[in-house]
Phi, psi and omega in degrees: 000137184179162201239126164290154196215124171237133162245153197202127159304127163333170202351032198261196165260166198254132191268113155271129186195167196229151184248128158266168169247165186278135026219048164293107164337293193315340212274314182274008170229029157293150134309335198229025182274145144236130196297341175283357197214044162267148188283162159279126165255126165291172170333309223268357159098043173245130140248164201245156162180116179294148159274173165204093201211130203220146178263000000 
Protein backbone atom coordinates (compact mmCIF):
# COMPACT_ATOMS: atom_id res chain seq x y z
CA UNK A 1 0.00 0.00 0.00
CA UNK A 2 1.58 3.62 -0.95
CA UNK A 3 -0.02 6.71 -2.46
CA UNK A 4 1.14 8.37 -5.73
CA UNK A 5 2.21 11.85 -5.58
CA UNK A 6 3.03 14.73 -7.78
CA UNK A 7 4.27 18.14 -6.79
CA UNK A 8 5.76 21.00 -8.95
CA UNK A 9 7.24 24.78 -7.45
CA UNK A 10 5.52 27.28 -9.57
CA UNK A 11 7.17 27.38 -12.86
CA UNK A 12 9.28 24.08 -11.97
CA UNK A 13 9.20 20.30 -13.42
CA UNK A 14 6.87 18.33 -12.03
CA UNK A 15 7.97 15.43 -9.16
CA UNK A 16 6.43 11.96 -9.54
CA UNK A 17 6.90 10.15 -6.60
CA UNK A 18 5.21 7.29 -4.28
CA UNK A 19 4.75 7.75 -0.40
CA UNK A 20 4.70 4.65 2.07
CA UNK A 21 3.09 4.15 5.18
CA UNK A 22 4.68 3.23 7.85
CA UNK A 23 5.11 -0.46 9.02
CA UNK A 24 3.16 -1.78 5.78
CA UNK A 25 4.09 -5.61 5.23
CA UNK A 26 3.96 -4.79 1.42
CA UNK A 27 7.07 -2.18 1.90
CA UNK A 28 9.79 -5.27 1.94
CA UNK A 29 8.69 -6.75 -1.15
CA UNK A 30 8.20 -3.29 -3.31
CA UNK A 31 11.28 -3.18 -5.70
CA UNK A 32 11.56 0.74 -5.73
CA UNK A 33 10.55 1.12 -1.84
CA UNK A 34 12.61 3.43 -0.05
CA UNK A 35 12.83 3.86 3.52
CA UNK A 36 13.27 8.05 2.92
CA UNK A 37 9.82 8.37 1.63
CA UNK A 38 7.81 6.55 4.39
CA UNK A 39 4.95 9.20 5.69
CA UNK A 40 5.32 10.35 9.64
CA UNK A 41 2.11 8.93 11.36
CA UNK A 42 0.96 11.50 13.52
CA UNK A 43 -0.64 11.20 17.51
CA UNK A 44 -4.07 11.30 15.56
CA UNK A 45 -3.27 8.08 13.50
CA UNK A 46 -3.15 10.77 9.73
CA UNK A 47 -0.11 10.90 8.21
CA UNK A 48 2.27 13.61 7.00
CA UNK A 49 5.35 14.24 4.75
CA UNK A 50 7.08 17.57 3.85
CA UNK A 51 8.11 18.71 0.67
CA UNK A 52 10.46 21.04 -0.31
CA UNK A 53 10.52 22.59 -3.60
CA UNK A 54 12.67 25.47 -5.13
CA UNK A 55 13.10 26.59 -8.30
Amino acid sequence: RHIHIRVQAPGGPVLTTQLYFTDEPGNDRDRIFRPDLVMAQAADGGYGFDFVVAK
